[in-house]
N, C-alpha and C positions, 0 to 999 in steps of 0.2 A: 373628947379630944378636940379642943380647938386649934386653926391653923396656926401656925405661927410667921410663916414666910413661903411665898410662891416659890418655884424652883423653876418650874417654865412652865410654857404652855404650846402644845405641840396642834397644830393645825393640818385636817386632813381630809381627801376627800374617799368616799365609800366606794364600792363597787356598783353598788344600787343607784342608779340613776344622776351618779357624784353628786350626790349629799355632801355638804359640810359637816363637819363636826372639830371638836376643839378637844383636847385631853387635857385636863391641867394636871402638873405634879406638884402636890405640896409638900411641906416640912409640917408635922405638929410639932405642939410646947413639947411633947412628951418624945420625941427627937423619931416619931417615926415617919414613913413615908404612905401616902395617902395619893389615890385618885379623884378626879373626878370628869366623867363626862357631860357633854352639853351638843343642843344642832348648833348650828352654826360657827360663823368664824369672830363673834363676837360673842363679851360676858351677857347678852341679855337671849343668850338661845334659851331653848327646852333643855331640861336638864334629862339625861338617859342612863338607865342601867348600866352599871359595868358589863355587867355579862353580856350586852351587844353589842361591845366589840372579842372579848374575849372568848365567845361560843365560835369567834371563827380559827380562834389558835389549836394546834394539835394537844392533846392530854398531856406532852410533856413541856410545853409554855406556861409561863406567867407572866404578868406582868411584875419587875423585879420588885421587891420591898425591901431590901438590903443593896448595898455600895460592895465595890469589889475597893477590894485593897488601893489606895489611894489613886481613887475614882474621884473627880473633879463633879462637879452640879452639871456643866456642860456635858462633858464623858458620861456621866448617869445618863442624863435625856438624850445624846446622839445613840447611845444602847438602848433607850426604848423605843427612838423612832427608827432605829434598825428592823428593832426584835419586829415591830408591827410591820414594817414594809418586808422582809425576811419570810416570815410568815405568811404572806398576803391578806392579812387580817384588814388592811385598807389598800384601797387601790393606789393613792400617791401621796405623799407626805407637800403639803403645802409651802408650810412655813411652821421655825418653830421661836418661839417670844420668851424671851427671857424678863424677866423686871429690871427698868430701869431706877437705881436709887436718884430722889428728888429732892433737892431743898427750898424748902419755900420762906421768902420774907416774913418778918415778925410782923 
């Protein structure tokens, strides 16, 4: 499964020492939704487990992989930087990045 298109990127800081860390939400070709973590507030961190951030949600958390019924790209990602500050799985939600579309001269 390769990506097809970013959906955000959610920026946060840990409990531990407020670390950075960055969540990105993707779209794959194959229309599903994918994570991925990294340190810091930039694309050139360490890349980290999922399960360190998700070892700190209750057994009945996930992170979503499906859309609720006409759920917008924004409404999806404001529902997971809910779920993760809701949770206390981070200590404070940063900022969250959307992709801007670009066109650039021939």
């Amino acid at each position: 499964m390769s990506i097809n298109e970013t959906i955000s990127v959610i920026k946060y800081t840990s409990w531990m020492c407020d670390n950075k860390y960055s969540l990105g939400i993707y779209l794959t070709e194959d229309g599903f939704i994918t994570y991925r973590l990294w340190s810091g507030h930039n694309t050139s961190g360490m890349p980290n487990a999922l399960s360190n951030l998700t070892s700190k949600f209750n057994k009945e958390y996930s992170l979503p992989d499906e859309t609720l019924e006409g759920e917008t790209k924004a409404m999806f990602t404001q529902r997971v930087a809910k779920l993760l500050t809701d949770t206390r799985a981070v200590k404070s939600v940063v900022n969250i990045v959307t992709p801007q579309k670009v066109k650039f001269a021939d």
